[in-house]
N, C-alpha and C positions, 0 to 999 in steps of 0.2 A: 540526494547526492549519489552518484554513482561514477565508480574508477577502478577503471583496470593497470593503472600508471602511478597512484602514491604506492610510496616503500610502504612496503608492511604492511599493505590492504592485498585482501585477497579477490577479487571480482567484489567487493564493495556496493553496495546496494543498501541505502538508510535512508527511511521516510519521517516525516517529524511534521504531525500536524497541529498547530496552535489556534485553539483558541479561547474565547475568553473567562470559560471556566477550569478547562485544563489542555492536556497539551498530552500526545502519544507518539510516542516514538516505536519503530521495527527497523532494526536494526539485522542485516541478511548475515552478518558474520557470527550473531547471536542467535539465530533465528527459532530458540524455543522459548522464547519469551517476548513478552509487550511490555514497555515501560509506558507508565502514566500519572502523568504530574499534574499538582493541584496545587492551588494557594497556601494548603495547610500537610498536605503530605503527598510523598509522591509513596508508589505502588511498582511490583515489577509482579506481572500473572503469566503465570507459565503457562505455555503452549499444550492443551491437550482437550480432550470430548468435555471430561468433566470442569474443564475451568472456566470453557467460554460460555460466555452465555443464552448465543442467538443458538438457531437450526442449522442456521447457516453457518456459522463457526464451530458448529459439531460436525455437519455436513464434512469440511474441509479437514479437518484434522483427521488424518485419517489413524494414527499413531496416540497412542497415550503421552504424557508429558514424559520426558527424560530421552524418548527413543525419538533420534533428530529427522524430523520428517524434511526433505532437503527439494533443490530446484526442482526437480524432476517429479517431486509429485507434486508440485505447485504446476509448472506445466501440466503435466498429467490432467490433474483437477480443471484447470483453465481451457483444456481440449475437449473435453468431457462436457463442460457449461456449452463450446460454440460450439458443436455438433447435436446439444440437445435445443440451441435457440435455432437451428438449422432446420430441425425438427416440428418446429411450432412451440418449444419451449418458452419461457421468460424465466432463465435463471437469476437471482437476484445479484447484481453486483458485477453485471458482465458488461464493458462497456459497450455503448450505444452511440453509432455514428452521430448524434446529437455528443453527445461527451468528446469524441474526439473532435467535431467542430470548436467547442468548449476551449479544446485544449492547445488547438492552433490557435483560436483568438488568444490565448495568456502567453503563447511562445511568440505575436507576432509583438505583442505591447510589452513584452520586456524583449526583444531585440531594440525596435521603436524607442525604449524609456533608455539602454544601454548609447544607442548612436545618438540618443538629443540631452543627456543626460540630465530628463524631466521625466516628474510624473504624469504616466498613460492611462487615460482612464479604458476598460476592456468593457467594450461593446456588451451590452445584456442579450 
């Protein structure tokens, strides 16, 4: 979900992936924290070197927990990966024109599923 237009959201930007063992939410208006839900507990891990657990997720925080690392070094971070796959890099997590094909077939099958209002199955 992303809105520039509800009351009381500020540039809004929340991601919430489910599935069938738990479920993660990032929330941009909260943005030093991960919430993640499970069948028997949910978790909320705060944003910093020491909480994540990948390279990758040390790699990116560039800030310890508490001090709010914000759009700007998210951009920053995301400039930094396509100038080094520019490079001859393969930074891990940067999308891949395969991914953005990915992601027009799911934009065109939920237009598709909206105007026939049936479910579309999305091309492999």
């Amino acid at each position: 979900m992303a809105s520039q237009v509800s009351l009381g959201r500020k540039n809004k930007l929340w991601f919430s992936f489910d599935g069938t063992e738990s479920s993660y939410v990032f929330d941009q208006e909260q943005p030093d924290s991960l919430w993640i839900g499970g069948g028997s507990e949910n978790r909320v891990i705060p944003r910093g070197p020491q909480t994540l657990g990948s390279e990758e997720g040390r790699r990116l925080s560039f800030l310890p927990a508490g001090h709010p690392q914000g759009y700007q070094d998210c951009f920053n971070a995301f400039v930094a990966d396509t100038y080094a796959a520019v490079a001859g890099a393969v930074p891990h997590g940067l999308p891949t024109f395969t991914d953005g094909h990915r992601a027009a077939l799911i934009t065109a099958a939920v237009l598709d599923s909206a105007k026939t209002d049936s479910w579309i199955e999305v091309p492999v």
